[in-house]
C-alpha positions in Angstrom: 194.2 93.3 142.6 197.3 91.9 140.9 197.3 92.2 137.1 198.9 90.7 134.2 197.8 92.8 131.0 194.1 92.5 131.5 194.3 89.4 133.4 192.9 89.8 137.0 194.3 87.0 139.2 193.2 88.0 143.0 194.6 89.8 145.3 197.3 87.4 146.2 197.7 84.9 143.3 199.5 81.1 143.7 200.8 79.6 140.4 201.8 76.4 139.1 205.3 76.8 138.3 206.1 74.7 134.5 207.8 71.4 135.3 209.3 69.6 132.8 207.8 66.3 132.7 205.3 67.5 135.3 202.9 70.3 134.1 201.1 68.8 131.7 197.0 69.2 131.1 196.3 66.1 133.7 198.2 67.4 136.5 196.9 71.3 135.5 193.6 70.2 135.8 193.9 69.0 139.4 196.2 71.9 140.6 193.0 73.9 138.8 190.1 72.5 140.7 192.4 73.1 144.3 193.0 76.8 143.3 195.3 77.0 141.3 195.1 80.8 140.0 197.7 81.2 136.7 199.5 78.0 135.3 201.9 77.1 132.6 202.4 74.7 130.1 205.9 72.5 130.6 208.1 74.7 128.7 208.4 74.3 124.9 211.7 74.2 122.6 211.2 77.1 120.1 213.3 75.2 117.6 211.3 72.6 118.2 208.1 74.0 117.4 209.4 75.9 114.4 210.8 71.9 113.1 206.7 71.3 114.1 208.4 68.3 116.3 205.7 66.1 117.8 206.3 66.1 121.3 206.6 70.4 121.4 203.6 70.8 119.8 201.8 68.3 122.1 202.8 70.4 124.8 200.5 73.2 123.1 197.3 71.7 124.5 195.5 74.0 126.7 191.8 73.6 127.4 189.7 76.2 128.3 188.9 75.2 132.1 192.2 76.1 132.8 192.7 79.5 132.0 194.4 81.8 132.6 196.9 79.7 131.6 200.3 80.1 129.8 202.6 78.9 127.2 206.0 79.0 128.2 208.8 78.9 125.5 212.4 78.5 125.5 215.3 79.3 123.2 218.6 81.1 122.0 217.6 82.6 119.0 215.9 85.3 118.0 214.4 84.5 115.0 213.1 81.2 116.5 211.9 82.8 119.5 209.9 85.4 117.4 208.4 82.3 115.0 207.7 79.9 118.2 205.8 83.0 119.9 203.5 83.1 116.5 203.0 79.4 116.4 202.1 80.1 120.1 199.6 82.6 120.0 197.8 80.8 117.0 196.7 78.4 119.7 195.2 81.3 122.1 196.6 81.0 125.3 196.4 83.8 128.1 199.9 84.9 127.9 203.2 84.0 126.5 206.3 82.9 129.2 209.7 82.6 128.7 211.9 80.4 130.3 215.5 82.3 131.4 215.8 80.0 134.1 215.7 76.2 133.4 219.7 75.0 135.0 219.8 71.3 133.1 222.4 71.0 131.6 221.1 69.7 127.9 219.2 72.8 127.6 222.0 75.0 128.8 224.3 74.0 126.8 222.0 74.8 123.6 222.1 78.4 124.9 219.0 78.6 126.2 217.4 78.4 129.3 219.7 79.5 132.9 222.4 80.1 130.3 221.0 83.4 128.8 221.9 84.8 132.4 225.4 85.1 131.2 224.4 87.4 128.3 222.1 89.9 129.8 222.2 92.1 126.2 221.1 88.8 124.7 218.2 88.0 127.4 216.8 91.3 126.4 217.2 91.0 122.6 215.3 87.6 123.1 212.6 89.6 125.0 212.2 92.0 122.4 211.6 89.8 119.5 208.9 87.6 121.7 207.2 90.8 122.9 207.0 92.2 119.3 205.6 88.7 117.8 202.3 88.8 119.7 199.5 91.1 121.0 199.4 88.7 124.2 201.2 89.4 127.9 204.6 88.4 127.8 206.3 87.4 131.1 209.2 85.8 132.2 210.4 83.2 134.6 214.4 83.3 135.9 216.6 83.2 138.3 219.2 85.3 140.6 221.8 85.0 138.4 224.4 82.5 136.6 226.4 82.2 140.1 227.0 83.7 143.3 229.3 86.7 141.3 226.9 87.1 138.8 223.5 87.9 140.6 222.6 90.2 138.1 218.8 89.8 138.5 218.0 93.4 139.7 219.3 94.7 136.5 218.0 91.9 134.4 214.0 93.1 135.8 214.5 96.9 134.8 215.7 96.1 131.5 212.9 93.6 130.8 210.3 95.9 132.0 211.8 98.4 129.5 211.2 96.1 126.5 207.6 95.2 127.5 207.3 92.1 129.7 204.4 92.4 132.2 205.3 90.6 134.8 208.4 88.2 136.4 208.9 85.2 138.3 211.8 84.8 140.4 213.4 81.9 141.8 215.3 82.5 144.2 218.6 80.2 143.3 221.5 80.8 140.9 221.7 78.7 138.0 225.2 77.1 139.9 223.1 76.0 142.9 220.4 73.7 140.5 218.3 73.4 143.7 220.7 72.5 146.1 220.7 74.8 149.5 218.0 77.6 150.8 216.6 79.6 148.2 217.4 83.3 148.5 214.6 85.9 148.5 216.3 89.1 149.6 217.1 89.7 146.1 213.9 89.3 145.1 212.2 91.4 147.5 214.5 93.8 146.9 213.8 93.8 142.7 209.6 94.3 144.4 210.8 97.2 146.7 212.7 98.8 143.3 210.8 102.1 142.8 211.2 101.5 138.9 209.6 98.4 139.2 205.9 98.6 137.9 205.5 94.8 136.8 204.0 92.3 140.0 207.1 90.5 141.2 206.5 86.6 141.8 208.4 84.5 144.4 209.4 81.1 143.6 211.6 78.6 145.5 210.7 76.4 148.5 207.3 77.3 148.9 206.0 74.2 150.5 203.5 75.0 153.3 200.7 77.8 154.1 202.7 79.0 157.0 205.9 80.1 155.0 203.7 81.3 152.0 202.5 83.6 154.4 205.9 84.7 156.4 207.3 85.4 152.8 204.2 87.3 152.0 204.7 89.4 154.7 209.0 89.5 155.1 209.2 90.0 151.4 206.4 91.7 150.0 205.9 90.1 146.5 203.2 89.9 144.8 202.3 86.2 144.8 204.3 83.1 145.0 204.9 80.0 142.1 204.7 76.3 143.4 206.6 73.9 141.9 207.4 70.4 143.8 204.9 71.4 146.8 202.4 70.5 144.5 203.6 67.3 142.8 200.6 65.0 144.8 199.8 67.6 146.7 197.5 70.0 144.4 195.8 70.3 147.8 198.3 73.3 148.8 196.6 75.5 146.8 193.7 76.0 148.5 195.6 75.2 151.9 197.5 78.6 151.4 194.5 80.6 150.9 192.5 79.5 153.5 195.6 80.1 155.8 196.6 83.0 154.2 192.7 84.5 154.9 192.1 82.8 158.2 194.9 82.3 160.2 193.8 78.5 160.4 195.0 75.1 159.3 192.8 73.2 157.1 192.7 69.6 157.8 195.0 67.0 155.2 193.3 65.2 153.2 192.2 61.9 154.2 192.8 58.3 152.0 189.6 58.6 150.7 190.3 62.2 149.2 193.8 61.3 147.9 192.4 58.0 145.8 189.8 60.0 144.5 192.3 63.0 143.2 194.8 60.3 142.4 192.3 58.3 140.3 191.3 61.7 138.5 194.3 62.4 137.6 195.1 59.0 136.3 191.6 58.8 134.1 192.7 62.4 132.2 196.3 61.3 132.4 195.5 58.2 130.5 192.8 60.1 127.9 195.3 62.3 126.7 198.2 60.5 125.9 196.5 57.2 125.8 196.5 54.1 128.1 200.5 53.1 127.6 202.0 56.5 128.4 199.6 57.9 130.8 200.1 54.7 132.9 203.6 54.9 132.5 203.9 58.7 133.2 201.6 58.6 135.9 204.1 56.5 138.1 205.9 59.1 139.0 203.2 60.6 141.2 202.1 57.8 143.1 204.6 58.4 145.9 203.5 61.9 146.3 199.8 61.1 146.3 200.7 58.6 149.2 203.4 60.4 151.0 203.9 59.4 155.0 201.1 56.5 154.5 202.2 53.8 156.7 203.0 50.3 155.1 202.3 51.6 152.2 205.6 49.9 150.1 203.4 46.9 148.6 200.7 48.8 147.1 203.3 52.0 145.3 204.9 48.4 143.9 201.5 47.5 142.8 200.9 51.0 141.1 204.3 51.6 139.4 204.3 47.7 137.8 200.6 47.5 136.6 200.3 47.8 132.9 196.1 48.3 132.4 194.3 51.3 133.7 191.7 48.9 134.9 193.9 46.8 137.0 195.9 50.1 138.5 192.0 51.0 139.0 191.7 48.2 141.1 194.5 48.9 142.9 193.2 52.6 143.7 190.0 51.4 145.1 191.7 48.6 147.2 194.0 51.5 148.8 191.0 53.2 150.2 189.0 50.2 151.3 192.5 49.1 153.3 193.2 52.6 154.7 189.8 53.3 155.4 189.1 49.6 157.4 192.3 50.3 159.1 191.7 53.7 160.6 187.6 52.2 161.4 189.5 49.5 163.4 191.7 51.9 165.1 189.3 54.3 166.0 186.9 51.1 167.8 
């Protein structure tokens, strides 16, 4: 049984990695119902919250059906790491997450983010103050290193252990690669097989199917894996993995009818939370996803990403399945 804190998560846990953009409460709650076992908020500017900015503290929505859930923070300070992790826990999520491993470029160059690799002294400074500002988990989510001379990660998951953290998600990419190439997970198999290591070890990079969830299970022995873009229209995965991962056995896709229905879900909480303008707008960057490999499918994703009324892109949904559906009847007689 895999631990974080007090929080049981199974015996071989998936999470939802924080996405920028991506994460939010409409997509959790879909990645949730298809087995999603620990998720994140998108990550959170620390100065942000501490300037009470609108957009950060939107992000600290978390509803109750999705926990165990986290609230992931970012920063270069201390002292605004320490008052963002109080202004966190006020809202009572399941653990506190710090991001040392976002590469873009606007948040590196604040400081924060992939570029606290460079200062390991600070990274663990930063750690510190969090861990001290709250009675919750603290874990962290990073990467190898700054660049292929710099994979300092084996050091960086001793010393965090050593300030408190209870748990850490690799990915397995240098900030320098973004996520261009193969991600590497020698390194983080070997930060698992580290004898001082008490702390479950995630894997995150590449995950995108229950076949290599399960070789990595078994070639690098960490303690559960973090999905990121595998999941983007896909929440499916989820429960893909662990009926592969138990069985040995494929589950079937799912079919038109399935994907509408998810899609249209997603859409309805998409459009309730941040209201019918930006949750139509925001949504449009899923639809391609949702619809991936569909044949002739170029006229309705024009349909979708031009509509402006939740009741027209509605329309649009329904009209998707009746098509698909008729088609495959046809092809079938």
């Amino acid at each position: 049984m895999i631990k974080i804190g007090n929080i049981s998560l199974g015996e071989f846990p998936l999470l939802l990695a924080p996405m920028e953009d991506v994460s939010d409460p409409p997509f959790r709650a879909v990645c949730k119902q298809y087995g999603a076992d620990l998720m994140f908020t998108e990550f959170i500017s620390s100065e942000g919250l501490i300037r009470d900015a609108m957009k950060s503290k939107k992000k600290l929505d978390v509803f109750d059906y999705e926990r165990p859930i986290g609230i992931q923070i970012f920063g270069g300070d201390e002292e605004a790491m320490a008052q963002a992790t109080e202004i966190v826990a006020a809202v009572n999520p399941d653990l506190v997450d710090i991001n040392f491993g976002c590469p873009v470029k606007k948040v590196v160059c604040k400081g924060a983010g992939a570029a606290v690799l460079k200062d390991i002294s600070l990274m663990v400074r930063l750690t510190e103050a969090v861990v001290k500002s709250t009675h919750l988990p603290v874990t962290v989510k990073t990467r190898l290193g700054w660049d292929d001379n710099n994979k300092n990660i084996l050091e960086v998951a001793e010393r965090l252990q050593d300030v408190g953290i209870k748990a850490l998600s690799i990915h397995g990419r240098t900030r320098s690669q973004l996520y261009k190439g193969e991600a590497d997970w020698t390194l983080i198999a070997d930060v698992k097989n580290n004898s001082r290591i008490q702390i479950p070890i995630f894997g995150n990079g590449d995950i995108d199917s229950p076949q290599k969830t399960l070789e990595y299970k078994n070639k690098f022995g960490v303690d559960g894996v973090m999905i990121g873009r595998a999941a983007i229209g896909y929440p499916w995965i989820f429960n893909e993995i662990k009926h592969f991962v138990k069985t040995g056995e494929l589950l079937q896709p799912p079919t038109i009818a399935e994907r509408v229905e998810v899609c249209r879900i997603h859409l309805q909480k998409s459009v309730e939370w941040k209201g019918e303008i930006v949750g139509l707008f925001e949504m449009r960057r899923h639809y391609s996803q949702y619809f991936k490999n569909i044949e002739n499918f170029k006229e309705f994703r024009s349909k979708l990403v031009t509509q402006n009324s939740f009741v027209e892109v509605l329309e649009t949904l329904n009209e998707i399945q009746h098509h698909y559906t008729f088609a495959n009847e046809v092809s079938l007689n």
